[in-house]
C-alpha positions in Angstrom: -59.7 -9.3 -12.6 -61.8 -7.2 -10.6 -62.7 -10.1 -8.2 -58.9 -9.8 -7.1 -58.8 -6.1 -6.4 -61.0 -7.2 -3.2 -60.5 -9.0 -0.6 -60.8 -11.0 2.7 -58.0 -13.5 3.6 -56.0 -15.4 6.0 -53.0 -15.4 3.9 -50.6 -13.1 4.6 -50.7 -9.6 2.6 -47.9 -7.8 0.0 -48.2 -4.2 -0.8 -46.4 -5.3 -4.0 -48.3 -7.8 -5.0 -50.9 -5.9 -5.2 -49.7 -2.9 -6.5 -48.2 -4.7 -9.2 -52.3 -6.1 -10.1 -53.9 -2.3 -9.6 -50.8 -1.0 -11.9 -51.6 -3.6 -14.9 -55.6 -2.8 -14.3 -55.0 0.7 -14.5 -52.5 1.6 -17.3 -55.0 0.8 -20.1 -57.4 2.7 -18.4 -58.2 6.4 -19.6 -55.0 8.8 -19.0 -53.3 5.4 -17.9 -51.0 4.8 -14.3 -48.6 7.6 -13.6 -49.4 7.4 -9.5 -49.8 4.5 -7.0 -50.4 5.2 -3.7 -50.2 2.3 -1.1 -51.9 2.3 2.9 -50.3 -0.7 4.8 -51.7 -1.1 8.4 -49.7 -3.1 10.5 -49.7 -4.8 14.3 -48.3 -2.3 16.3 -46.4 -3.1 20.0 -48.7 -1.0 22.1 -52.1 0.0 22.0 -53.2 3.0 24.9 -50.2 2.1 27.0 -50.6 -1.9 26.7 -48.2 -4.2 25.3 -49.7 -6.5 22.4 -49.0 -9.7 22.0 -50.8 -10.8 19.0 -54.5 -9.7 17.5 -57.0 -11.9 15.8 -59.4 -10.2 13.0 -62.8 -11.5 12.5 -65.1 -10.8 9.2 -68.5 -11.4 8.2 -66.4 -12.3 4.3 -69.5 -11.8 1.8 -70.9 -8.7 3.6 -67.1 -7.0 4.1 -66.6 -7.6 0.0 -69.8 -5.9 -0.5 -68.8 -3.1 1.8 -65.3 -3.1 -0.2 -67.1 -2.8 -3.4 -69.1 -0.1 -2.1 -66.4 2.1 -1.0 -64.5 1.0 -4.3 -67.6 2.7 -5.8 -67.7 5.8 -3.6 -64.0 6.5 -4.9 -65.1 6.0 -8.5 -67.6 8.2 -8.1 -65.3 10.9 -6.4 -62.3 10.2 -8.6 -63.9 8.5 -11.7 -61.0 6.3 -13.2 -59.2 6.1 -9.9 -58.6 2.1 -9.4 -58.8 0.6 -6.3 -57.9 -2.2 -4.1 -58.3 -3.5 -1.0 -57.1 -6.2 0.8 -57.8 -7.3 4.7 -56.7 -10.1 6.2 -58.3 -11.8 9.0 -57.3 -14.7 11.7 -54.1 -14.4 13.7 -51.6 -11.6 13.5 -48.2 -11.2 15.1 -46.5 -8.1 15.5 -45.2 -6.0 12.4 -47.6 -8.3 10.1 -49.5 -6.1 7.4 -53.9 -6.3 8.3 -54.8 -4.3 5.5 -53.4 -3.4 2.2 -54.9 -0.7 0.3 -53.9 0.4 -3.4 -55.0 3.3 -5.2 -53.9 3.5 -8.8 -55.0 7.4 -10.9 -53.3 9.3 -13.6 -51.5 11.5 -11.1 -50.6 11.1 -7.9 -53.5 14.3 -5.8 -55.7 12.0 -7.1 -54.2 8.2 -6.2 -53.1 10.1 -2.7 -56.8 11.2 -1.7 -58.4 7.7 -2.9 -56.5 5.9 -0.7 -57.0 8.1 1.9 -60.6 7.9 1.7 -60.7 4.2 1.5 -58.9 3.9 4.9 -61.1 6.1 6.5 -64.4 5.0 4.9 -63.4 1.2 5.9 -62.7 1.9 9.8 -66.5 3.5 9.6 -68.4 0.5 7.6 -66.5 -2.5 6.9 -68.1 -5.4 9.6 -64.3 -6.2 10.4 -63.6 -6.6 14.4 -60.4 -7.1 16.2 -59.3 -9.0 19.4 -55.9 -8.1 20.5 -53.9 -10.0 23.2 -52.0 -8.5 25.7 -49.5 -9.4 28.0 -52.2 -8.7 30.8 -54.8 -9.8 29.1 -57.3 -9.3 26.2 -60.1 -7.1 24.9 -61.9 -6.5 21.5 -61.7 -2.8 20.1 -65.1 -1.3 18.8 -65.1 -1.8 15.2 -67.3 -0.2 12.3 -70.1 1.8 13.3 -71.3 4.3 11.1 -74.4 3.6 8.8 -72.9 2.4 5.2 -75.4 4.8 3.4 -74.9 8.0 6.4 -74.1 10.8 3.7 -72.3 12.9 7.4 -70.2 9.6 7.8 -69.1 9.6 4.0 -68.7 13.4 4.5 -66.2 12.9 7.1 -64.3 10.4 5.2 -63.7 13.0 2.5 -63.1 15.8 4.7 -60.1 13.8 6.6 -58.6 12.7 3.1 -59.4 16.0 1.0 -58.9 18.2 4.1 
């Protein structure tokens, strides 16, 4: 089961889906489920003032699940009993389409909120994921993770935007 909770896909993503999964993994676990908290990231129209036509998401698959499975760790470790899931998918995306799914399942809900939080965050600093959106004037590939997986100041920041 815990293969499922991560992963790196070109089919398309459900928030329920996969809440349903992290809700059935987590109510036998310790206090049990009494919170999900969900992140969807979706295409959006306009990036800095340009119209987007579509974006393409490219991943290096066995090093991002190991990335996955390191932030998955992190929140354990922060939150012990705090299960989590992430989904991202790669290839072509049109507008309003989900790219990453993100489920955090605690006994309460402070908990479940700042997991999911810091999952987000952590992922835009490590995960080797890179995007290529398409404009209607053109194209252009936006910086992607950058921060050293094992930089105790980037992990820092993570926890400081979701705890903050």
């Amino acid at each position: 089961m815990a293969a499922a909770l991560l992963a790196v896909t070109h089919e398309p993503l459900s928030s329920e889906r996969l809440s349903a999964l992290v809700e059935g993994a987590a109510r036998h676990r310790g206090d049990g489920c009494g919170a999900l908290s969900t992140f969807v990231g979706v295409v959006r129209t306009t990036h800095q003032g340009r119209r987007v036509r579509h974006l393409e998401y490219e991943a290096f698959e066995p090093l991002t699940l190991k990335v996955f499975g390191q932030i998955a760790g992190e929140v354990d470790g922060h939150w012990p009993g705090v299960l989590l899931a992430i989904h991202h998918r790669i290839g072509r995306l049109e507008i309003g389409e989900a790219s990453v799914v993100i489920v955090a399942g605690a006994a309460h809900r402070a908990e479940a909120f700042q997991a999911c939080r810091y999952a987000i965050e952590r992922l835009k600093q490590i995960a080797p994921i890179w995007k290529h959106e398409f404009f209607e004037d053109g194209d252009a590939w936006v910086a992607g993770a950058v921060a050293d997986p094992t930089d105790a100041t980037a992990r820092q920041e993570a926890w400081a935007r979701a705890c903050g």
